[in-house]
N, C-alpha and C positions, 0 to 999 in steps of 0.2 A: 348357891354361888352368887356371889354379890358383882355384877360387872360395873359398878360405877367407879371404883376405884381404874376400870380401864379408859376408859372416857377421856384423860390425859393425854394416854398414849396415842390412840385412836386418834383425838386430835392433830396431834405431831404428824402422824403418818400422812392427812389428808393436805394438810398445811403444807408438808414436805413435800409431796408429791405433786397440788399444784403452784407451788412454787417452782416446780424442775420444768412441769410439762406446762405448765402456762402460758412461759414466754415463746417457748419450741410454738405451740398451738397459733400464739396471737400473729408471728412472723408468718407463720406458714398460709396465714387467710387476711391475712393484710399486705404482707409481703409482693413486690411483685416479680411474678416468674416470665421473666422472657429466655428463655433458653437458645442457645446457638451453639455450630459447632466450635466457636472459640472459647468457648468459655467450659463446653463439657471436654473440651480437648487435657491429657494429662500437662501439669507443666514440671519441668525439671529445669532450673536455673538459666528459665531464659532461651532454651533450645528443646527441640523435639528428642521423646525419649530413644534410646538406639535400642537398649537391649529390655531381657526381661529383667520386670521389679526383683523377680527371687534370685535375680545373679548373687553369686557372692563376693563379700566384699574382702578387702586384705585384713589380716588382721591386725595390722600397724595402726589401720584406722579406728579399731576399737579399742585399743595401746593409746592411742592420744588422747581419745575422748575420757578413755577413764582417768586419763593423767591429769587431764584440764581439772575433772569433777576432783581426783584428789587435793588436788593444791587451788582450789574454788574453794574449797571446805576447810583449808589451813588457812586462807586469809579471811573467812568468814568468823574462826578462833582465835586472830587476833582484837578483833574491833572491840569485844568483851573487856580484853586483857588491858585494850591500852584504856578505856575507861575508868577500867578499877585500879590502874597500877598505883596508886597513891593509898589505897586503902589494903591492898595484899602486900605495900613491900618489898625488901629485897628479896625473899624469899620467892616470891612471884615472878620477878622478876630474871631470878637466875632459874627458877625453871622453864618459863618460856622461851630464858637461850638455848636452854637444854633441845624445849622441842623441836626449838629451829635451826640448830646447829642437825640433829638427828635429819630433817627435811633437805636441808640442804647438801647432807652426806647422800642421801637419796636420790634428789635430783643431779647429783654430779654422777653420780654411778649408769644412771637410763640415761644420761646423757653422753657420756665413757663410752657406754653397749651399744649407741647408736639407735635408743627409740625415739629420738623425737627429730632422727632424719628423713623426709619424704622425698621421694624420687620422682 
């Protein structure tokens, strides 16, 4: 079995690996640790925690956040669109109304339902 064709790989691995734990190592022994209880204290926006971390939360609030990432990721499909619009045409162009008339039939509806009200 010939292993120098792995010598490549092996490579990669060792490169990769101190690449990862290098800088972790170099902070941690240069780095300076003065530890307090301020600073090991948990923080949650500016005040002391009340409850436990595993409470649970409503789920209107995972309703928003995914609503955000939905329509984050629709105007991240336009920036494409309005770049090319001179090279795709009307054709392009009536489909992006398509998609955005489609979004905004959607956002009138969760908005209709009452999910993007908080109490």
């Amino acid at each position: 079995m010939n292993l120098e064709n792995y010598l490549p790989v092996l490579l990669f691995i060792v490169v990769g690996a101190a690449v990862g734990v290098g800088p972790l190592l170099i902070g941690k022994i240069l780095g300076p640790s003065r530890p307090d209880p301020e600073k090991l204290s948990p923080y949650e926006c500016g005040f002391e925690a009340f409850e436990d971390a595993r409470m649970k939360f409503d789920v209107r609030y995972y309703l928003v956040a995914i609503l955000f990432i939905l329509f984050d990721l629709e105007i991240a499909f336009l920036f494409p669109w309005a770049v090319s619009l001179d090279a795709i045409g009307f054709f392009g162009f009536v489909s992006m109304m398509v998609f955005l008339a489609i979004l905004v039939v959607g956002f009138v509806y969760e908005w209709s339902r009452g999910a993007l009200d908080w109490e």
